[in-house]
C-alpha positions in Angstrom: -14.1 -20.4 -12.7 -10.8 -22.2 -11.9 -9.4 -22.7 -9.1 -6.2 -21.9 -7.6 -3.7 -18.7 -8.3 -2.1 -20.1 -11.5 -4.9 -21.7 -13.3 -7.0 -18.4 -12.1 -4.2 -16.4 -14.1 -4.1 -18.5 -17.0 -7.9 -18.3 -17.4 -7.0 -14.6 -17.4 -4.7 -14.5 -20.0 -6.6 -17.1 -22.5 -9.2 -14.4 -22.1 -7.4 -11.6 -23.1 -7.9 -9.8 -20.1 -4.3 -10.4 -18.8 -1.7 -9.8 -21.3 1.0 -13.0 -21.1 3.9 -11.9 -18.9 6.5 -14.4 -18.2 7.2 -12.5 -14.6 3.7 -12.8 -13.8 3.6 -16.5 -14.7 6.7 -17.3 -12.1 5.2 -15.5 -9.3 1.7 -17.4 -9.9 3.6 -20.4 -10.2 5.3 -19.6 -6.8 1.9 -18.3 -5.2 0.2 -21.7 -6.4 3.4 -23.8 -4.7 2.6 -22.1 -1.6 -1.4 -22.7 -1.9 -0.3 -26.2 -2.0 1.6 -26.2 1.0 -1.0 -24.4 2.5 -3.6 -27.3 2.2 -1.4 -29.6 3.6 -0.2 -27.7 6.7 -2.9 -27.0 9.7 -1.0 -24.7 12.4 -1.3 -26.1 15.9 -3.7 -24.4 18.2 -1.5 -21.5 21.0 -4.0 -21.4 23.6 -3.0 -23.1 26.2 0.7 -23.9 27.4 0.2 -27.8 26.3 -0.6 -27.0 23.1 2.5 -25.1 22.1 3.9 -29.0 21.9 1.1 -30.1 19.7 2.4 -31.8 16.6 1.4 -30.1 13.5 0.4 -31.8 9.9 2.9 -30.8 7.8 5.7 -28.3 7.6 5.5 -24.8 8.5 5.5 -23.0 5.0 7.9 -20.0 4.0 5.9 -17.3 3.3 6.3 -14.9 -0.1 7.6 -11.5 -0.2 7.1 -10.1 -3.9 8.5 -7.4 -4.7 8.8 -4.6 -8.0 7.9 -1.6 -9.7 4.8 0.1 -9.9 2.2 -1.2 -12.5 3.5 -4.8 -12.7 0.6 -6.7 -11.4 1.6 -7.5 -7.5 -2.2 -6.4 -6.1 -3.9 -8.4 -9.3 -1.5 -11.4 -8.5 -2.5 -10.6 -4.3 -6.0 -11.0 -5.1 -5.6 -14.0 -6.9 -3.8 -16.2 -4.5 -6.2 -14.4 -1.6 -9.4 -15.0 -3.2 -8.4 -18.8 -4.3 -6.7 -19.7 -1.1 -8.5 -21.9 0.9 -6.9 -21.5 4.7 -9.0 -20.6 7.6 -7.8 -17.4 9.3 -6.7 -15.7 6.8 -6.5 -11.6 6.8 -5.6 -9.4 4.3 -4.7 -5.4 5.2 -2.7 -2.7 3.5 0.4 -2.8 6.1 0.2 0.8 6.9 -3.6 -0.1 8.3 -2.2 -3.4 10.1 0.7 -0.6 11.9 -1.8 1.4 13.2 -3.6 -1.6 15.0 -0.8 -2.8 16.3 -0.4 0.7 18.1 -3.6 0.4 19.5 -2.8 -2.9 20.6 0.2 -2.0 22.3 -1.3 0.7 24.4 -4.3 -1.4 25.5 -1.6 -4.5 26.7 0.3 -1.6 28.6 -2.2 -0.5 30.0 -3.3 -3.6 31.7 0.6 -5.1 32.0 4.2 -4.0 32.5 7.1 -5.0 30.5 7.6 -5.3 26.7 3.8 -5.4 25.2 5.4 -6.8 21.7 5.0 -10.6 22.7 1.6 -10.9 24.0 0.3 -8.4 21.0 2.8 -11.1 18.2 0.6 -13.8 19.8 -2.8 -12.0 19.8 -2.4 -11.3 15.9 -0.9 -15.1 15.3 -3.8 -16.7 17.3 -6.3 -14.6 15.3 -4.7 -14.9 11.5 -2.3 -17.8 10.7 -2.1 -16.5 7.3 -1.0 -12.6 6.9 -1.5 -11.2 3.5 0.3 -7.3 3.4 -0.6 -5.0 0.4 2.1 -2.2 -0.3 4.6 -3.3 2.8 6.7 -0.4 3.4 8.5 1.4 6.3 9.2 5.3 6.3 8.1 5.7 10.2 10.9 5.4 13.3 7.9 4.3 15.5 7.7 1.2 13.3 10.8 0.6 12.0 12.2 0.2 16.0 9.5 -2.2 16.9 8.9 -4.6 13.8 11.6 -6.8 14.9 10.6 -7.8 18.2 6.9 -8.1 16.6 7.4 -10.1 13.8 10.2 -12.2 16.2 6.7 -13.2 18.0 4.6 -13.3 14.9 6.7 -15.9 13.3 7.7 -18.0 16.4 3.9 -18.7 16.3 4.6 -20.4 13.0 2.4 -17.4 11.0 2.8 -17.6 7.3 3.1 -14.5 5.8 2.7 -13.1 1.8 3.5 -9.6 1.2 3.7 -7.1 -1.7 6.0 -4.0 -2.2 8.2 -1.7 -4.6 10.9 -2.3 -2.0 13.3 -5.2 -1.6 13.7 -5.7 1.8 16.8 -4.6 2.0 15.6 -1.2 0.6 13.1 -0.7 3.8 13.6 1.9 5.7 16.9 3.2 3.8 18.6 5.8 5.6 16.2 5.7 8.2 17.1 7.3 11.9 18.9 4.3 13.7 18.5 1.7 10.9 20.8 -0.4 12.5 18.1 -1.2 14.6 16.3 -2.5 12.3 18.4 -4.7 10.4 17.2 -7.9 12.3 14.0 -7.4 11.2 15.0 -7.8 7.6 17.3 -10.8 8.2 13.6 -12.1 9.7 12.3 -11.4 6.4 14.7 -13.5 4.6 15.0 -16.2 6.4 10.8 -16.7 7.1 9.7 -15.5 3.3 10.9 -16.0 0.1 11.8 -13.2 -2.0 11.0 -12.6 -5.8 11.2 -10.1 -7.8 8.8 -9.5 -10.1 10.3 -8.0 -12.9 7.2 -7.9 -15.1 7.7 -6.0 -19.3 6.3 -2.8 -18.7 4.5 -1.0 -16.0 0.8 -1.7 -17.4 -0.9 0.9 -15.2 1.1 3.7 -16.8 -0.1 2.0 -20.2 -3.9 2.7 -19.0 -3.2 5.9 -18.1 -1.2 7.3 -21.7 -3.6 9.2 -23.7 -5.8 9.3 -21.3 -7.5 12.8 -19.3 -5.8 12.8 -15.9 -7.3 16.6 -15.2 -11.1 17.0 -15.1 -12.6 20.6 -15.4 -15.5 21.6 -14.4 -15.4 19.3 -11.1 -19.0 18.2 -12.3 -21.4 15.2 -12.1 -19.2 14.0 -15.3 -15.7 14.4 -13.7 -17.1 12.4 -10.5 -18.0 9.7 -13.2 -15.0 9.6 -15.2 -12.8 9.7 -11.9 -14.8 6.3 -10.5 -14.3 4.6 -13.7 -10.3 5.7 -14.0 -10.2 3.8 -10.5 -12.3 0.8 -11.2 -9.8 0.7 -14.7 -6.8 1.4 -12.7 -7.2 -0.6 -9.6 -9.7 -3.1 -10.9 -12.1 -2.4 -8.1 -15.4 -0.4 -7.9 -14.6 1.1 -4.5 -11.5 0.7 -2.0 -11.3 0.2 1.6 -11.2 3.1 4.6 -7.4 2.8 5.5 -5.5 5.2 8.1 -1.7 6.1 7.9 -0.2 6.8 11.6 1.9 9.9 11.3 4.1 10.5 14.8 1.3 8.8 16.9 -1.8 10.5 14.7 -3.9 8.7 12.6 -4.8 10.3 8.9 -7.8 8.7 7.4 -7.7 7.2 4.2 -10.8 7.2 2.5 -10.6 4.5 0.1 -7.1 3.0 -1.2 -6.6 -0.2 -2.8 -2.9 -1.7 -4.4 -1.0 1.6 -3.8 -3.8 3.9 -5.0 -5.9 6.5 -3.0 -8.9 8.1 -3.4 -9.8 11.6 -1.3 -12.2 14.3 -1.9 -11.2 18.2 -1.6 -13.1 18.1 1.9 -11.2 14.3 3.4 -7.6 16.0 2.5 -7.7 19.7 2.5 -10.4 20.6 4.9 -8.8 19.1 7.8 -6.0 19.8 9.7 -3.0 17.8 7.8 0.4 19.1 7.9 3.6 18.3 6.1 4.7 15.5 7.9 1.1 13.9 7.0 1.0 14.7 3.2 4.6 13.2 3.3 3.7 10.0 4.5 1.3 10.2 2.1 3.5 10.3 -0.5 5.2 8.0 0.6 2.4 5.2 1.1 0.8 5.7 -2.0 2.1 5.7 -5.9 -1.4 7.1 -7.5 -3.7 9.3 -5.6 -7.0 10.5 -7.0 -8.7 13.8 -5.6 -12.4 15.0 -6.3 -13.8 18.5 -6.3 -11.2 21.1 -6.1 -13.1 24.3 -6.2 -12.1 27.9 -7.0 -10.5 29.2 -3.5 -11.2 32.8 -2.4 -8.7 34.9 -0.2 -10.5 33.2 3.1 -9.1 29.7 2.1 -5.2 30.7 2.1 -5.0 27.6 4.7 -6.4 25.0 2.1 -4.4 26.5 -0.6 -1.7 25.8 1.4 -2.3 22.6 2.3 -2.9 22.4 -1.6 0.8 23.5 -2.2 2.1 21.2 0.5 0.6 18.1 -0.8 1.1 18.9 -4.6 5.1 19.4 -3.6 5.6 15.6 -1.6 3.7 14.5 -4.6 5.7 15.9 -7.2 8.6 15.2 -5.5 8.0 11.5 -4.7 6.7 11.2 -8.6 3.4 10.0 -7.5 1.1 9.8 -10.1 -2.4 12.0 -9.7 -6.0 12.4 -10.8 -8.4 15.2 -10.3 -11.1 16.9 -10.8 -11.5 20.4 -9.6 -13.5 23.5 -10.9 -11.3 25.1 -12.9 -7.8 25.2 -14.5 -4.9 25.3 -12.3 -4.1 28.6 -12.6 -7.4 29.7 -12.0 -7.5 27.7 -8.7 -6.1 30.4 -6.4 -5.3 33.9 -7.8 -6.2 36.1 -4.7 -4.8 36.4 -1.1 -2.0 35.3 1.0 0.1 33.0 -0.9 -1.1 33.3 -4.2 2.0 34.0 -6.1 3.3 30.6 -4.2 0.5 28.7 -5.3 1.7 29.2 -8.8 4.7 27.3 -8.8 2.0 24.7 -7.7 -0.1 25.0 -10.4 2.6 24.6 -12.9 3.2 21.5 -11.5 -0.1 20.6 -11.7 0.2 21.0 -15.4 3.6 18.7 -15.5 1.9 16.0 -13.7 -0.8 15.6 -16.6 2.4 15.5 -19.4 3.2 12.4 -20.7 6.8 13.0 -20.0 6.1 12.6 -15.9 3.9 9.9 -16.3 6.7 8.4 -18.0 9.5 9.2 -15.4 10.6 5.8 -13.6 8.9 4.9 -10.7 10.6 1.7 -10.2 12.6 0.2 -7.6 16.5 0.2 -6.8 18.2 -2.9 -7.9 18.7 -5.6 -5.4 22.3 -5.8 -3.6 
């Protein structure tokens, strides 16, 4: 098998697997540039106070921050450059996961230390991982937005290069976010430590796997469990995902599996525990496909989880995230009986627009850059 990002993707593309996209050329071209630079840059070692004057081989390499609509190929170009790269210290983690450890982070430093926590837990994460790899960087949370700057201040002082994918330009984090103004430093950190390309790739080739094909399974049987693992393995290009956990206003909400902007939750992970709207929001939010397994038939004693059924189906809908599931029967059949029950059917319509072609088909792109 070759070797590095670009000749990885060519190898692709000469065997049909890939179709050839000229935006997905550039940004293997520009994630093979920075391999090189890679190999010839060794960061200096931070544990000591000498050692912050160590010289280092070679310059300190601007990171890439690639950005676009869903579908175009940023986690199968992410996997490329992280499976070929050859740096030691390297960590890969869906940003939302690497947010919530940094929470925990900064309440065990405070709770051995006064003052601002940000700096010593910038230099834990730089001593441990030189090279940062972000799938689906986003920011929706104040909690956050109002400390990323004085973080990644730390992070990149420590001469960590970071790669990062995301539908957002940077300039379209956090958009209308409480107190953005705050946060604008952050983003000028962005653009001055990473370079920024947009990969504006033909078409959006997820949504091309998904045309034509079932997106509601009924009966929620031992078939529907198969055909919803092999619509992930053919949507994400992975057998299974990683646990992930969003933090929602200082909870965590556990993500079963998720890989490259897709989740994967059974009826039990998402509607059988205590998740509210601000959770199925971030949600939402965090993820562009979500799958769901095993929706049964609800009786008048489950008017919670039809609730939390409506709620989730409505930030969905509204965010124009794309869904697969499998539940027992039609949706209209789902919940005919007890409280709520004439709400539920406004949800169940929708359940029936999110399987039209017409949705799929809606734009689920990015703003233009300014």
């Amino acid at each position: 098998m070759p070797k590095g990002p670009l000749s990885r993707y060519r190898a692709l593309v000469s065997a049909g697997e890939l179709e050839p996209d000229q935006a997905q050329l550039l940004a293997a071209e520009k994630l093979q540039l920075l391999t090189n630079r890679l190999q010839a840059y060794e960061p200096p070692a931070r544990t000591d106070f000498f050692s912050f004057f160590t010289r280092r081989r070679g310059e300190v390499p601007k990171g890439l921050y690639i950005f676009g609509g869903v579908g175009r190929g940023k986690t199968m170009l992410m996997d490329l450059f992280y499976e070929t790269v050859e740096f030691e210290g390297k960590r890969r983690i869906h940003f939302l996961e690497f947010m919530a450890d940094v929470h925990e982070r900064i309440g065990k430093v405070r709770k051995s230390s006064k003052g601002d926590p940000l700096p010593e837990v910038g230099r834990e994460i730089a001593e441990s991982s030189p090279l940062l790899c972000f799938d689906e960087f986003h920011v929706t949370d104040i909690a956050d937005a109002m400390i990323l700057g004085r973080l990644f201040e730390a992070i990149f002082s420590r001469d960590v290069v970071v790669v990062a994918t995301s539908n957002s330009a940077p300039r379209e984090l956090y958009k209308n976010g409480l107190n953005r103004q705050l946060f604008l430093p952050f983003i000028a950190l962005l653009e001055d430590n990473m370079e920024l390309l947009a990969l504006e790739a033909e078409k959006d080739y997820r949504l091309e796997k998904l045309q034509g094909s079932p997106l509601y399974f009924s009966p929620s049987d031992d078939r529907a469990h198969g055909a919803l693992r092999l619509a992930w393995k053919r949507l994400t290009g992975t057998e299974q995902g990683k646990p992930t956990c969003l933090l929602v206003k200082g909870r965590r909400v556990e993500i079963p599996e998720s890989h490259g902007g897709a989740a994967y939750f059974t009826y039990r992970s998402i509607f059988e525990v205590p998740l509210g709207p601000n959770d199925y929001l971030a949600i939402a939010a965090a993820f562009h496909m979500v799958f769901i397994e095993g929706v049964p038939r609800l009786g008048p004693d489950k008017r919670n989880e039809a609730r939390r059924i409506v709620t989730l189906i409505d930030a969905l809908y509204d965010n124009r995230v794309r869904l697969i599931i499998s539940a027992d029967a039609e949706p209209h059949e789902l919940y005919v009986e007890g409280d709520g029950a004439a709400l539920f059917e406004r949800t169940a319509s929708r359940l029936m627009e999110m399987r039209s072609a017409a949705y799929l088909s809606e734009d689920h792109g990015i703003p233009p850059t300014s």
